[in-house]
C-alpha positions as CSV (number, residue, x, y, z in Angstrom):
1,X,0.0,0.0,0.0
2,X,1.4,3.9,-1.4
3,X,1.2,6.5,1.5
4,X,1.4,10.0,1.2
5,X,2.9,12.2,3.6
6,X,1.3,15.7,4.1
7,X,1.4,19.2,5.5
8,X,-1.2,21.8,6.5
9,X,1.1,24.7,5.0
10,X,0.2,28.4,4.8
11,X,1.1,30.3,2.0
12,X,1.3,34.0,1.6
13,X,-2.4,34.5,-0.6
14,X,-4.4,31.5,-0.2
15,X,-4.7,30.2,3.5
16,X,-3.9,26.5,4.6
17,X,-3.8,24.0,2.0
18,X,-2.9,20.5,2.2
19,X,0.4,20.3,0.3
20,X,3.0,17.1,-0.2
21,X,5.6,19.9,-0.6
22,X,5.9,23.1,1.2
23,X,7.9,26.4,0.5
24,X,11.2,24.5,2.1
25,X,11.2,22.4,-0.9
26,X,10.4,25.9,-2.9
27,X,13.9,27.1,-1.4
28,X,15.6,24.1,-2.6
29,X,14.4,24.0,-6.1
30,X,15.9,27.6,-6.3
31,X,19.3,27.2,-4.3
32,X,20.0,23.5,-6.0
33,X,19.4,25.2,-9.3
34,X,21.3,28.3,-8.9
35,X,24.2,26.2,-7.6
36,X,24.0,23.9,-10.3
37,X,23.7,26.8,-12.9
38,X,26.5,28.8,-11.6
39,X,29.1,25.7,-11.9
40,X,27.9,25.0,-15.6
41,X,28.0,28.7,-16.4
42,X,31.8,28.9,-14.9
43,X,32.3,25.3,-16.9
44,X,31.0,26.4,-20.1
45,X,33.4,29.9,-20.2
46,X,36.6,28.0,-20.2
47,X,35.7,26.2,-22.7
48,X,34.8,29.0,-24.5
49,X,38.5,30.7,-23.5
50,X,40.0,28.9,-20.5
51,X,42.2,32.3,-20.5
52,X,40.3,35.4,-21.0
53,X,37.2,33.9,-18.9
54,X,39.4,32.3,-16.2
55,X,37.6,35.1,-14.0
56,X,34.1,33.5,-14.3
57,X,34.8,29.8,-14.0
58,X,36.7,30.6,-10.9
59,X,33.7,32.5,-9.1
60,X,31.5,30.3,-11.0
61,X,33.6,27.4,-9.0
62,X,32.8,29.2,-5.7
63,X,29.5,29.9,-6.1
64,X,28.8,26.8,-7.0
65,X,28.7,24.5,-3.5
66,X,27.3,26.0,-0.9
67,X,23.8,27.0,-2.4
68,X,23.4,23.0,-3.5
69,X,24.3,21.7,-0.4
70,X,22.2,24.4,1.6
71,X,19.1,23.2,-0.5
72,X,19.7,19.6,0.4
73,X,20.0,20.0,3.6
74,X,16.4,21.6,3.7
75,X,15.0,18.8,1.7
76,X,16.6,16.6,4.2
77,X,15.2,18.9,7.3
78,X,11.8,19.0,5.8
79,X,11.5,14.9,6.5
80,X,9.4,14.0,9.2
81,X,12.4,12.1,10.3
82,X,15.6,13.4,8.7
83,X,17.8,10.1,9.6
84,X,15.7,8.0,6.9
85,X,17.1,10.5,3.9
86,X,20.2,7.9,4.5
87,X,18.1,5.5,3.6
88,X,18.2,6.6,0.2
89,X,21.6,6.0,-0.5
90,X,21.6,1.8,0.7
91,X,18.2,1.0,-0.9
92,X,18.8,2.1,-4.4
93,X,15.9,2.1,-7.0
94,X,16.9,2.7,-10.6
95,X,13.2,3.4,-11.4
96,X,13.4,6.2,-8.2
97,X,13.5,9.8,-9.0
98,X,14.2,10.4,-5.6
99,X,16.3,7.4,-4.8
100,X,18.5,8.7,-8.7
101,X,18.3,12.2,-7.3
102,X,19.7,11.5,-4.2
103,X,22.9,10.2,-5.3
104,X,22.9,13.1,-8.1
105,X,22.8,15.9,-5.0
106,X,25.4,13.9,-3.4
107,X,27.7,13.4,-5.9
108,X,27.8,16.7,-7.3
109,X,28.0,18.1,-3.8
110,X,31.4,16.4,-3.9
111,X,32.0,17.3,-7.0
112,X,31.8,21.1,-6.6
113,X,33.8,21.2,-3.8
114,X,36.5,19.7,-5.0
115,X,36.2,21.6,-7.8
116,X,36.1,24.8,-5.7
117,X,39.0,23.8,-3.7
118,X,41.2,23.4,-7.4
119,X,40.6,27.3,-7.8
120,X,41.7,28.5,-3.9
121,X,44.6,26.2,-4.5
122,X,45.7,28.0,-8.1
123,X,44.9,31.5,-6.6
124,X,47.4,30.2,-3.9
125,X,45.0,30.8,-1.0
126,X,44.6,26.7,-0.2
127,X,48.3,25.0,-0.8
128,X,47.1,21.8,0.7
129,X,44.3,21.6,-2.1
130,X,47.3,21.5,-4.8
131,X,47.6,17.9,-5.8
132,X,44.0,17.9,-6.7
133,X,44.8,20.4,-9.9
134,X,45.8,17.3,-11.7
135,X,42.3,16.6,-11.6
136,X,40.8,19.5,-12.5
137,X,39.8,18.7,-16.8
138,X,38.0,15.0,-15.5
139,X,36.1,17.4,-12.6
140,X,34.8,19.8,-15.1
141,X,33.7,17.4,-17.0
142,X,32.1,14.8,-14.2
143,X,30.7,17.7,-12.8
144,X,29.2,19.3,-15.8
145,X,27.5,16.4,-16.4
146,X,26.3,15.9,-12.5
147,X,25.3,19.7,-12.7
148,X,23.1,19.0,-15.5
149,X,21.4,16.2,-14.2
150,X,20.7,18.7,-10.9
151,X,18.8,21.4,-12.7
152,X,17.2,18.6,-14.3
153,X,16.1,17.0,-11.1
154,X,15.0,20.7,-10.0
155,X,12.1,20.3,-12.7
156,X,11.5,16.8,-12.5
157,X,11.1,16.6,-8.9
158,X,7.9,18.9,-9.4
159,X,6.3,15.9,-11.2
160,X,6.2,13.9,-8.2
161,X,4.5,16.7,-6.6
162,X,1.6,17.1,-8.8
163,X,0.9,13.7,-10.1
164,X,-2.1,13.8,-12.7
165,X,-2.6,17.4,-11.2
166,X,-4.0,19.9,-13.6
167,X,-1.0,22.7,-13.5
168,X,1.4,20.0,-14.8
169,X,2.9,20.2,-18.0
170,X,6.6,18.3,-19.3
171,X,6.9,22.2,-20.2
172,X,7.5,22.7,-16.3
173,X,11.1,20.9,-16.3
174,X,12.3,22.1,-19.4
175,X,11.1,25.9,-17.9
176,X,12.5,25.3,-14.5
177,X,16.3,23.8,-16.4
178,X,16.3,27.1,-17.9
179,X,15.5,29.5,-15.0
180,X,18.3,27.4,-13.1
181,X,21.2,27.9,-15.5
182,X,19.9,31.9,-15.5
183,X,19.8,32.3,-12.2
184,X,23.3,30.9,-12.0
185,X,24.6,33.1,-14.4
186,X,23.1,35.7,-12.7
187,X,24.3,34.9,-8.8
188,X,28.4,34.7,-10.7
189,X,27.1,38.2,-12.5
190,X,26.1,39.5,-9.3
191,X,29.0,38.1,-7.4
192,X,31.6,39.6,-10.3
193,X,29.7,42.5,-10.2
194,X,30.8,43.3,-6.2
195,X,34.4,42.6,-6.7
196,X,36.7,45.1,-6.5
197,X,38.6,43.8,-9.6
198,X,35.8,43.7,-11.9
199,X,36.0,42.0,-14.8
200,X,34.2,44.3,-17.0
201,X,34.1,42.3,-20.5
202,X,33.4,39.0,-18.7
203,X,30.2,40.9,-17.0
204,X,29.1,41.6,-20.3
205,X,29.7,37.6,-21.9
206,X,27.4,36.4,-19.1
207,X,24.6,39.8,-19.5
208,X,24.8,38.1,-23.3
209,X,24.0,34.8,-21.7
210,X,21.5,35.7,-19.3
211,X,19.4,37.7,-21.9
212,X,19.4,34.7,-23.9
213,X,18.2,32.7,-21.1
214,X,15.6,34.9,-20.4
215,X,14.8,35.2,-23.9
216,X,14.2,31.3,-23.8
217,X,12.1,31.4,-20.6
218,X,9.8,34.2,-21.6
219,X,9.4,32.2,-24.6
220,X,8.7,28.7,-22.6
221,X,6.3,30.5,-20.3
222,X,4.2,31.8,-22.9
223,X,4.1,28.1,-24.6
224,X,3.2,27.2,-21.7
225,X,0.2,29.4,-20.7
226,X,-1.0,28.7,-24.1
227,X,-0.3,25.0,-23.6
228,X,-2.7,25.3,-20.3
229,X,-5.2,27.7,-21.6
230,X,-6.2,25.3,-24.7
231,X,-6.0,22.1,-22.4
232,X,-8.2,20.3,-20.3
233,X,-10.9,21.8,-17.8
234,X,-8.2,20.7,-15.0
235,X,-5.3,22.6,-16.8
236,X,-7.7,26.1,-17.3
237,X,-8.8,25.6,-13.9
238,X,-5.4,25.3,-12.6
239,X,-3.5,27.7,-14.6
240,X,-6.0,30.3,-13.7
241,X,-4.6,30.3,-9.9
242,X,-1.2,32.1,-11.4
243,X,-2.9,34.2,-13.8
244,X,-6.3,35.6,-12.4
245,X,-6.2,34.0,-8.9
246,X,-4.5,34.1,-5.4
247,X,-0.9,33.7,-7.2
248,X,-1.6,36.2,-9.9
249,X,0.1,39.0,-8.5
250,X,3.5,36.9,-7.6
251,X,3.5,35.5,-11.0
252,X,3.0,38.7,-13.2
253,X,4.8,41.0,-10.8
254,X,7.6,38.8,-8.8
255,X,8.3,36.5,-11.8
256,X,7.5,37.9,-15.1
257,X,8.2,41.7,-14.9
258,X,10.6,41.8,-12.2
259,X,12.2,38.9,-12.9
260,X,12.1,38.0,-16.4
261,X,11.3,41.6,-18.5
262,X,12.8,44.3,-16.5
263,X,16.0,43.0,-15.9
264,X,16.3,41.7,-19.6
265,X,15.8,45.4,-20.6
266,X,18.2,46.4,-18.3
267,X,21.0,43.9,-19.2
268,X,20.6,44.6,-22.7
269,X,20.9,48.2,-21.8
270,X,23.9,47.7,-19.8
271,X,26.0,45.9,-22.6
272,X,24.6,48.6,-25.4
273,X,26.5,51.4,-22.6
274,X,29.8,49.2,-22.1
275,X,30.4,49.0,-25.7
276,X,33.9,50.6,-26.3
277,X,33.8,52.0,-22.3
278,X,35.9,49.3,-20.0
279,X,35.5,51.7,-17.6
280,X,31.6,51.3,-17.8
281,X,30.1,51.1,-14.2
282,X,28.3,47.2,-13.2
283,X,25.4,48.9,-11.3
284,X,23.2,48.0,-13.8
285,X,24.2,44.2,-14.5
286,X,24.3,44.4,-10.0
287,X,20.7,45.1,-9.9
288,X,19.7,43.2,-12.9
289,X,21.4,39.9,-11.8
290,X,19.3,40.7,-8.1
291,X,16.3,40.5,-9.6
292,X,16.9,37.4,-11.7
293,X,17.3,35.9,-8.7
294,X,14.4,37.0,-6.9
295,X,12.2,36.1,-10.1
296,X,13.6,32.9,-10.0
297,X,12.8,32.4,-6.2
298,X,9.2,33.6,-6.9
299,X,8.3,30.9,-10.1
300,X,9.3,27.9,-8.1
301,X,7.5,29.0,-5.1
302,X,4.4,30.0,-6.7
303,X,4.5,27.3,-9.2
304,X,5.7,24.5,-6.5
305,X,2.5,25.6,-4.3
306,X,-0.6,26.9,-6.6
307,X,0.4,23.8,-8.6
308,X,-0.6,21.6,-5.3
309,X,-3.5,24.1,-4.6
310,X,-7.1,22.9,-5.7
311,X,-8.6,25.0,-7.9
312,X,-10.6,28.0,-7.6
313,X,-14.0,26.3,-8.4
């Protein structure tokens, strides 16, 4: 006999719902994301120019652990009983998201540390890390692959959330794969953006590469609403909780205009200025890359939730 295990959770606009997942699992999907996205953005620059974007895979590298490990540990603290999340990792499943996923957090938990702990020891701030540099090609490209499979996971664990639920769409992962890679770009932005030895032109690669991304998910979103709107009774009842309903306000305002249009506009601004100024000030990218984050933050919580809410009628 299946059991499902359940919480009474309130949510900012719609009361106490019975939920399997509750905003913890929201902070997780964001923070294992971003982490993941921030290692594959740092990945993908060197091997675009291992040289002149040294500067991003190295905060890209730092970025990288502590945001994926955070979010695991709240998926782990959200267990009734936390022990049992060892479990996981004895009684393997291959048909288990959550038994695969598991082992994926883990392992690239491991993966980004070491990987972290390469950079400290070739900006000569971690000499005992130094005979791990050896291993620093077969890292990227293990953890590349583990990051992947992370931002991945992000999406699919929503499935097992909603079940036959009528806000579900195989449009959810593929948006939530996206947001997860551009919210990683933006937290080594953001990060790169603070340092005191800014690296002007590499600001502007990953503004480039963030727009894009943003490009995509505006795109994805709107496939999606369209996808919802023309479906079933259960999928216009459902959807109607993010556009019209209790949500509506977080999704238009939190995700889609501060997250997703305003700081696309203002990324594409800020390269437009930079071009042929080095000197150009990173206020702009700052800001922007702030609230990619926060949009990002606001879709998987009001997604995770209204998705789990029943519907208005």
């Amino acid at each position: 006999m299946e059991s499902v295990v359940v919480y009474n959770v309130p949510h900012f606009y719609s009361g106490f719902h019975t939920v399997p997942f509750n905003w913890m699992v929201a902070v997780y999907l964001f923070l294992g994301g971003l982490g993941a996205g921030a290692f594959i953005a740092g990945v993908v620059a060197v091997y675009i120019n291992r040289e002149k974007y040294n500067t991003i895979s190295r905060v890209g590298a730092y970025v990288a652990p502590l945001p994926v490990i955070l979010g695991t540990a709240l998926l782990i603290f959200d267990l009734d009983r936390p022990y049992r999340a060892l479990s996981l990792f004895w009684n393997v499943h291959g048909v288990s998201a959550m038994s695969w996923g598991a082992w994926i957090l883990m392992l690239f938990s491991v993966v980004a540390v070491i990987y972290a702990l390469i950079h400290l020891a070739e900006a000569g701030s971690l000499s005992a890390a130094e005979p791990l540099a050896g291993l620093k090609k077969p890292i990227e490209i293990v953890g590349l692959v583990l990051a992947f499979a992370t931002v991945v996971y992000t999406g699919v664990l929503l499935s097992l959330a909603y079940g036959s639920r009528g806000m579900f769409s195989q449009m959810i992962p593929v948006l939530f794969t996206v947001s997860a890679i551009s919210t990683g770009v933006a937290a080594v932005m953001l990060f790169m953006s603070m340092s005191s030895a800014r690296d002007n032109h590499g600001i502007n690669r990953l503004g480039w590469a963030d727009s894009i991304l943003i490009a995509i998910e505006i795109s994805l979103v709107g496939i999606w609403l369209l996808a919802m709107i023309n479906g079933s009774p259960a999928n216009r009842e459902s959807i109607q909780l993010l556009t019209s309903g209790p949500f509506s306000m977080m999704f238009w305002i939190g995700f889609v205009l501060v997250g997703l249009i305003v700081p696309l506009v203002m990324e594409l601004a800020h390269i437009k200025a930079s071009k042929g100024s080095s000197g150009h000030g990173t206020g702009t990218a700052l800001l922007a890359s702030v609230m990619v984050l926060v949009g990002g933050m606001v879709l998987r919580y009001v997604v995770l939730i209204a998705g789990q809410t029943p519907p208005l009628t």
